[in-house]
Backbone bond lengths (Angstrom), bond angles and torsions (degrees), N, CA, C in turn:
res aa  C-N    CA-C-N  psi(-1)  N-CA   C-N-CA  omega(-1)  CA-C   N-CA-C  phi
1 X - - - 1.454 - - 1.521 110.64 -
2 X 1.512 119.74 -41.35 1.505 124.70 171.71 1.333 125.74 -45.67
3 X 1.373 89.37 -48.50 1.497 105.89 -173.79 1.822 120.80 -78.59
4 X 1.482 99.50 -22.57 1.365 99.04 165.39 1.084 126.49 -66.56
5 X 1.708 113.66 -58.56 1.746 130.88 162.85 1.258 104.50 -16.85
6 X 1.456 109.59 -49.80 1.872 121.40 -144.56 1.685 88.42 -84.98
7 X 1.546 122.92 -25.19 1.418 112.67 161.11 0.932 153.79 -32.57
8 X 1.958 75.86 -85.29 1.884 85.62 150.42 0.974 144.56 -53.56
9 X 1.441 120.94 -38.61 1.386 130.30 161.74 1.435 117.10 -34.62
10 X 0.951 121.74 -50.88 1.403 140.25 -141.12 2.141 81.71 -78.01
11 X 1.917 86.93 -70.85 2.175 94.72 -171.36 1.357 90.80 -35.21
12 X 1.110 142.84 -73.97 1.196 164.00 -137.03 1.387 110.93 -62.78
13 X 1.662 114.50 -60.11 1.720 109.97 174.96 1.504 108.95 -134.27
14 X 1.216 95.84 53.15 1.615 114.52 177.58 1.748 98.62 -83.32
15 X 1.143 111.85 159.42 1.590 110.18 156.05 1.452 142.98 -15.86
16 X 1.558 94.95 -54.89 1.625 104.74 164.19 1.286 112.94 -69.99
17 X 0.952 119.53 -15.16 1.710 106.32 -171.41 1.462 98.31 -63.65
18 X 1.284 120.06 148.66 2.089 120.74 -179.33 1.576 80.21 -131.97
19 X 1.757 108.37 143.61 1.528 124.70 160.24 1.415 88.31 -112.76
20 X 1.064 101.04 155.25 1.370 133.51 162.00 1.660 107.00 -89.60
21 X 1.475 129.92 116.45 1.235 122.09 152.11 1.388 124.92 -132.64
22 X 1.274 128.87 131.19 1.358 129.30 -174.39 1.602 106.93 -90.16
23 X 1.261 116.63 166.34 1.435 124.02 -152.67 2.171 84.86 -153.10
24 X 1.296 102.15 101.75 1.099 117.58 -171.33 1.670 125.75 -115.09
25 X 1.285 148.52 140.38 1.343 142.31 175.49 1.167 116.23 171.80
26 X 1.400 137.12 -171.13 1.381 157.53 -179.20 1.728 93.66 -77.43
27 X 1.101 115.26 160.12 1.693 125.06 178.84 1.814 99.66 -85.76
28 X 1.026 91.11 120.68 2.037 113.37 173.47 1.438 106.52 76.72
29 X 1.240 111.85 49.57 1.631 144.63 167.15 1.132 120.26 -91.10
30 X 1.540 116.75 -22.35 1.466 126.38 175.84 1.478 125.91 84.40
31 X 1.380 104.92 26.93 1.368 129.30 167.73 1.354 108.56 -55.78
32 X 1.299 131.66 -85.61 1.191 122.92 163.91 1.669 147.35 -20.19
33 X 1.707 100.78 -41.37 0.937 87.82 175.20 1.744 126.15 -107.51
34 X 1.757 92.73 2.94 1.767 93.66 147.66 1.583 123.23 -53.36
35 X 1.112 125.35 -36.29 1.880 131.48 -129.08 1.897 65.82 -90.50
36 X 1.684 129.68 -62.93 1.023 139.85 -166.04 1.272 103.21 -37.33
37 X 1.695 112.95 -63.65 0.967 106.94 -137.07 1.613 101.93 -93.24
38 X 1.611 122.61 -10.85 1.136 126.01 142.93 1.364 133.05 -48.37
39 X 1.210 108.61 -40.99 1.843 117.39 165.24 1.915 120.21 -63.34
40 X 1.514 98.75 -51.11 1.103 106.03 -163.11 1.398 95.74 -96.77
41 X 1.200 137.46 -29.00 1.399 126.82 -159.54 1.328 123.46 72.11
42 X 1.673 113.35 16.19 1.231 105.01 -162.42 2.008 93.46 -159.68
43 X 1.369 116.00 143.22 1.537 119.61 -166.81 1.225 96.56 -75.61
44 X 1.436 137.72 118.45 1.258 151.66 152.76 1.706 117.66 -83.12
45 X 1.316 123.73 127.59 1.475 140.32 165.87 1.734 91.69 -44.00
46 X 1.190 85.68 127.94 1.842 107.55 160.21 1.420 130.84 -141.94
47 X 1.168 112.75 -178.44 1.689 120.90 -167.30 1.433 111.06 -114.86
48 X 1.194 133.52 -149.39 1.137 145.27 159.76 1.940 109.00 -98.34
49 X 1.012 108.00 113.58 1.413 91.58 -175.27 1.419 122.77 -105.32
50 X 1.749 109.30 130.71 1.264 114.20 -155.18 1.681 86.00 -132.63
51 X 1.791 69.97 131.35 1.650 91.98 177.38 2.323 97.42 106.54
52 X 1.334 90.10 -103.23 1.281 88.50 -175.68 1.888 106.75 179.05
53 X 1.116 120.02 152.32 1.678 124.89 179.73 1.307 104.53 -119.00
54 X 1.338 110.16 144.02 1.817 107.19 174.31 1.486 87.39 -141.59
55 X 1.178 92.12 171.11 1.741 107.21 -144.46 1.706 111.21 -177.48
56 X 1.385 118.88 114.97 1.345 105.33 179.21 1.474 113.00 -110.12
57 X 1.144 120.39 165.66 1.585 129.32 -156.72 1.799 95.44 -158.97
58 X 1.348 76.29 126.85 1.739 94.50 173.91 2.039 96.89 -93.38
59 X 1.246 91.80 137.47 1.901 96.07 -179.75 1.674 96.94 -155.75
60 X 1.070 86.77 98.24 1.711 82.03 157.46 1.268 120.30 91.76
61 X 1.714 116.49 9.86 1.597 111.00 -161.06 1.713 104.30 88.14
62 X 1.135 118.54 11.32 1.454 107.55 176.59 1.317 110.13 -160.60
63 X 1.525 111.34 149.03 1.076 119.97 -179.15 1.547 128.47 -104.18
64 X 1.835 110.86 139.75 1.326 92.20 -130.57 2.055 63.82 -125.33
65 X 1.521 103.09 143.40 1.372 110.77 163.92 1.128 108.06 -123.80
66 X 1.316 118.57 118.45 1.611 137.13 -157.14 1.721 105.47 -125.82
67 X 1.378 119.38 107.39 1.177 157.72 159.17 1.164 102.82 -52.47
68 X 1.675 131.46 117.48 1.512 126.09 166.39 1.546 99.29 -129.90
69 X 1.842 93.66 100.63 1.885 76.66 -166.47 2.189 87.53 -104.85
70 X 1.169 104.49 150.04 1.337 133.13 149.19 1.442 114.14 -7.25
71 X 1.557 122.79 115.79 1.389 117.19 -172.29 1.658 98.74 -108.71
72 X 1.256 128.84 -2.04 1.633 120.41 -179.13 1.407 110.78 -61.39
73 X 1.580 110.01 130.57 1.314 115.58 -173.43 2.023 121.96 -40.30
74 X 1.325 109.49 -19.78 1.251 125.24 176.84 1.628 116.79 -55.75
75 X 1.571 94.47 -37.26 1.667 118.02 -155.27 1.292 113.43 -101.48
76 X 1.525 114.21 -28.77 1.706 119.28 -171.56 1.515 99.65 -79.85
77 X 1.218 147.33 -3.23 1.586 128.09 171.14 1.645 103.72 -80.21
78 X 1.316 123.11 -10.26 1.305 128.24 162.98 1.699 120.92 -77.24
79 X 1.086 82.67 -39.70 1.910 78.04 179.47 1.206 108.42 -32.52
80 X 1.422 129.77 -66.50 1.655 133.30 178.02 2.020 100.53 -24.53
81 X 1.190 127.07 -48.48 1.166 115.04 179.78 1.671 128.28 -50.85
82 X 1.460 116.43 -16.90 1.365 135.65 162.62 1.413 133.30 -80.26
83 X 1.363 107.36 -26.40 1.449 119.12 168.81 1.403 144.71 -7.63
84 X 1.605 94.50 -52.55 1.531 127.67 -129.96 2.456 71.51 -94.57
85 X 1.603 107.06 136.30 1.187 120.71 -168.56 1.414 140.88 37.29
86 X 1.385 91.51 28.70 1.750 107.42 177.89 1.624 113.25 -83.55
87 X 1.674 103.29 109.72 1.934 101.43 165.73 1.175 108.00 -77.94
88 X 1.463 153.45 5.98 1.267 116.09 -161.57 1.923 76.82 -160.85
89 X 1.403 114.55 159.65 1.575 136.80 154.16 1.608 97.09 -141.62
90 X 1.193 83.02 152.73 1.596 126.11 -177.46 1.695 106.96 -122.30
91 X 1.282 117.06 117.44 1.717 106.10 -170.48 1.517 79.43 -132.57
92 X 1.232 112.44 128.83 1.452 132.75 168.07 1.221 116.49 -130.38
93 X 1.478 99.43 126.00 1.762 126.78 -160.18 1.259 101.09 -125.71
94 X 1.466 104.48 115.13 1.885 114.03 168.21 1.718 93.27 -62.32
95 X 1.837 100.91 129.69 1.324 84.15 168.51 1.349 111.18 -106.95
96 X 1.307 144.21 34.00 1.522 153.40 149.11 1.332 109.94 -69.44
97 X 1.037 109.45 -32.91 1.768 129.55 -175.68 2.128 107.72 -63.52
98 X 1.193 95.18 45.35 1.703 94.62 -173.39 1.342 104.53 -73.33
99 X 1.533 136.73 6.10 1.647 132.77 -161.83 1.643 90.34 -105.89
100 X 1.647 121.06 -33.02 1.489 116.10 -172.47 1.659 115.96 -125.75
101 X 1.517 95.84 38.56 1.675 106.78 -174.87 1.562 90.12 -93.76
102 X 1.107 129.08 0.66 1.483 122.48 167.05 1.407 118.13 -84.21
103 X 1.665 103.56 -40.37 1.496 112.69 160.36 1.563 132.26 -45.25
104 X 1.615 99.87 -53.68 1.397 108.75 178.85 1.661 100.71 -83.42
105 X 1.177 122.14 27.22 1.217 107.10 168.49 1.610 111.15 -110.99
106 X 1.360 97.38 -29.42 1.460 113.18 -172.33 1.666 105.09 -72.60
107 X 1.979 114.92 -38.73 1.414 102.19 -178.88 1.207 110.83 -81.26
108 X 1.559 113.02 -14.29 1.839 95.75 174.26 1.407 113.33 -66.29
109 X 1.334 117.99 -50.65 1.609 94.07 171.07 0.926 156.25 -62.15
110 X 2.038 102.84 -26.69 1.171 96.70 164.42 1.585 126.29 -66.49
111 X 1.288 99.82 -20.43 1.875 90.65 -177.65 1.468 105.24 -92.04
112 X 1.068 135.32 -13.94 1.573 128.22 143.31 1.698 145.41 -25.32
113 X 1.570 78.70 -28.62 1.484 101.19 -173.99 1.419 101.49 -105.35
114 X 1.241 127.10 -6.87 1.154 108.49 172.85 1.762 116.10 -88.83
115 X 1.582 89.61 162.00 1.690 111.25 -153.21 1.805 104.57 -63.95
116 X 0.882 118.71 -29.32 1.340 130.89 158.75 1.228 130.52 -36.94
117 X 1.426 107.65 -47.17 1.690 114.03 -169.48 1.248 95.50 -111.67
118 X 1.048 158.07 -14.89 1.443 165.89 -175.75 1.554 102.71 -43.34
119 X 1.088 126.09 -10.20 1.455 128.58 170.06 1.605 109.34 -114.48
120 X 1.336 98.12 -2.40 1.995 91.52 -170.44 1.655 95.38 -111.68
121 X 1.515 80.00 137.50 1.697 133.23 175.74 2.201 102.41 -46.08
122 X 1.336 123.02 119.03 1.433 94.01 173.62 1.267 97.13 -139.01
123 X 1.303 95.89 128.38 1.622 125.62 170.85 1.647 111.60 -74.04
124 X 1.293 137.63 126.69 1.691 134.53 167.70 1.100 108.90 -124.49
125 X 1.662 113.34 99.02 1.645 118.16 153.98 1.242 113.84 -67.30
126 X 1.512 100.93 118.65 1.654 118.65 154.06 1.548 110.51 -73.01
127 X 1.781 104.13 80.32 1.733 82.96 -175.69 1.395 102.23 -120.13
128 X 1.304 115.87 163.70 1.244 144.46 167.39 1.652 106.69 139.54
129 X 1.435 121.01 20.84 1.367 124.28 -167.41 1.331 129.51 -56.92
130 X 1.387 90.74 -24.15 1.868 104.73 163.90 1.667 126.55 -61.83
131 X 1.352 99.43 -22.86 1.730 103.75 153.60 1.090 137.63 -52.29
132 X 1.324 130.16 159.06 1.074 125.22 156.91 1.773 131.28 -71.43
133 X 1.381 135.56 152.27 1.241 137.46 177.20 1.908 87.30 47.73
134 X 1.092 134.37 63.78 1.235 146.86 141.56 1.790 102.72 -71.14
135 X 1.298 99.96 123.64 1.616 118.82 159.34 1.504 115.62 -65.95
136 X 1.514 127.32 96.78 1.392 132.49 170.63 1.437 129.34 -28.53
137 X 1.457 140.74 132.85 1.192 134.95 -161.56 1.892 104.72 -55.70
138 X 1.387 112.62 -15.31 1.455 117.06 -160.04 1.713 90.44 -90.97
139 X 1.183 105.97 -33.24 1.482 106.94 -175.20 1.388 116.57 -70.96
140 X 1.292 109.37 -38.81 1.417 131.98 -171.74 1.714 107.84 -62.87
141 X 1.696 97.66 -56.73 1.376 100.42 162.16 1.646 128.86 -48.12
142 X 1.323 105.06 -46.38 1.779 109.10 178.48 1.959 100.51 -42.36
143 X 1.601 104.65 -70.58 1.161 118.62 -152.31 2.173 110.33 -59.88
144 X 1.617 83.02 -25.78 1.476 85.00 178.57 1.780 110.05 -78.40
145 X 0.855 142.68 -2.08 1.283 139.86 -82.30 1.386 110.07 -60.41
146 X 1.009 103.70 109.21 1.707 142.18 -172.65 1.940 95.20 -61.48
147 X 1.195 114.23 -56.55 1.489 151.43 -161.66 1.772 104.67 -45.20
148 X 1.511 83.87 -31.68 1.882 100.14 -171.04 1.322 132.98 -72.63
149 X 2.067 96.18 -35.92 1.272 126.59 161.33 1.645 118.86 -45.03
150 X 1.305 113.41 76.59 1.698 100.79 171.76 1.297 108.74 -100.07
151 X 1.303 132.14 -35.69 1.641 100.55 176.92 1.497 123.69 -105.81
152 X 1.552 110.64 44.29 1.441 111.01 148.38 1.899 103.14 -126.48
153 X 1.668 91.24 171.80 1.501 111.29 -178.56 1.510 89.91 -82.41
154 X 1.869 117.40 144.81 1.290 107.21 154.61 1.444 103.77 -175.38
155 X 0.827 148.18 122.19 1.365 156.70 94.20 1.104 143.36 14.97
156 X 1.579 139.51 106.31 1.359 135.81 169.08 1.674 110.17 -95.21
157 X 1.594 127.40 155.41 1.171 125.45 179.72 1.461 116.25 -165.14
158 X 1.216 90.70 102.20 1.710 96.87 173.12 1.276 127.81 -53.20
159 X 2.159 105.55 109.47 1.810 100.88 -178.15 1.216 114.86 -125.98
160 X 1.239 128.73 -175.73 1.125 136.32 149.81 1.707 124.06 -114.57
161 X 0.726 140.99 129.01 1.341 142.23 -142.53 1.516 94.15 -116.95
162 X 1.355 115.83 -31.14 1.960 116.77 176.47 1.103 92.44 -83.66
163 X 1.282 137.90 -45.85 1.465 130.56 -169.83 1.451 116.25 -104.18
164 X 1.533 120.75 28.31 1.082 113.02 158.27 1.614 112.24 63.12
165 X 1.730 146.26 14.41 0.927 155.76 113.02 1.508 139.03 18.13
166 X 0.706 151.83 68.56 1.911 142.69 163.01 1.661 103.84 95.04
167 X 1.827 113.44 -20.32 1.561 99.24 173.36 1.511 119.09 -51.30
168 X 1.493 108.96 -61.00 1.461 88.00 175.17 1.448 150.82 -40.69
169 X 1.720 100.73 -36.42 1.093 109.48 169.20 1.467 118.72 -84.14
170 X 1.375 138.64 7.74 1.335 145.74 -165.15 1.952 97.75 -106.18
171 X 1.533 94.35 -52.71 1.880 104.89 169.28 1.247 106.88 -59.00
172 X 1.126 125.09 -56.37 1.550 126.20 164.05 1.486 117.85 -18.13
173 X 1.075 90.66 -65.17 2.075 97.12 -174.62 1.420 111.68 -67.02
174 X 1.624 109.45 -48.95 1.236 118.09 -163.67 1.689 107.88 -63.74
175 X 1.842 119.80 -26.39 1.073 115.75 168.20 1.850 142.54 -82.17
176 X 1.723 80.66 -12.55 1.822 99.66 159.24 1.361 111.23 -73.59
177 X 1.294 122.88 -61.04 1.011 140.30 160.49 1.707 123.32 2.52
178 X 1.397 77.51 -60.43 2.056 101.38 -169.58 1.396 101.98 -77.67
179 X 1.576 110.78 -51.09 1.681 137.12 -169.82 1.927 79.99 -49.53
180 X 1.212 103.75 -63.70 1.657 104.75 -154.11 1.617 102.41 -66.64
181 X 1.534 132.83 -23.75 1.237 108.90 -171.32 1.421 104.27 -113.08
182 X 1.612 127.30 40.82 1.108 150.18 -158.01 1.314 112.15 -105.76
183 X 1.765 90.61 -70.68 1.309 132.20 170.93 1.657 121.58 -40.92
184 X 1.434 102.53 -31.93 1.795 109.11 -153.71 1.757 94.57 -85.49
């Protein structure tokens, strides 16, 4: 019986297995330089990114294809074009950004609701915490209202993305997370 479990497990979140995860937010939210600094382990110079970066990352025994599409208001009516077999989002919210936390509140839901993601897992870094007058992950949650979400899994987590901060532990969850609603 062990050894079967340990089978499936294995086809299932062996190496080959690929997730799909998108990496989502407002433009200079620090999308980018998570995906980096998750890949590289190390803060890389960036731009404004238009359009979108994909990028794969081995984590955990699994391979993770991570979507960093473009948060400028021009670019987010496209996101919906990525949708289509995504387990996991990543929503990263500058939390200094208190003038457009109404904004990023309004596109998380609306793309929440779409029929697409309705099975995917979403992780929200509150990052930039190494700032000053940074909005707390608890705060961040109120304003998003995080609270509303009852029938998905999701998570808020205070990071820092220059200092390497709460990602690990935020990927962490988001990959039990997936593992666990995979499985069922």
């Amino acid at each position: 019986m062990g050894q079967s479990f340990s089978g499936i497990f294995n086809r299932l979140w062996g190496v080959n297995k690929e997730i799909r995860i998108l990496i989502l937010g407002l433009d200079g939210a620090g999308k980018t330089t998570i995906l980096y600094r998750l890949q590289l382990g190390t803060v890389v110079t960036t731009k404004p990114t238009i359009g979108f970066n994909v990028e794969t990352l081995k984590y955990n025994n699994l391979t993770l294809n991570i979507w960093d599409l473009g948060g400028q208001t021009s670019i987010r009516p496209y996101w919906r074009c990525y949708y289509n077999n995504t387990a996991g989002i990543i929503f990263v919210v500058d939390s200094t950004d208190r003038e457009r936390m109404d904004v990023a509140c309004q596109e998380l839901h609306t793309m929440l609701k779409e029929e697409e993601l309705q099975e995917s897992a979403l992780l929200v870094f509150a990052n930039k915490q190494d700032q000053p007058k940074a909005m707390t992950a608890a705060e961040v949650s109120k304003v998003l209202d995080l609270t509303e979400l009852k029938d998905r899994s999701w998570s808020i987590v205070a990071s820092s993305a220059i200092k390497g901060e709460g990602l690990t532990e935020g990927l962490d969850w988001l990959m039990d997370v997936i593992k666990d609603e995979q499985l069922q």
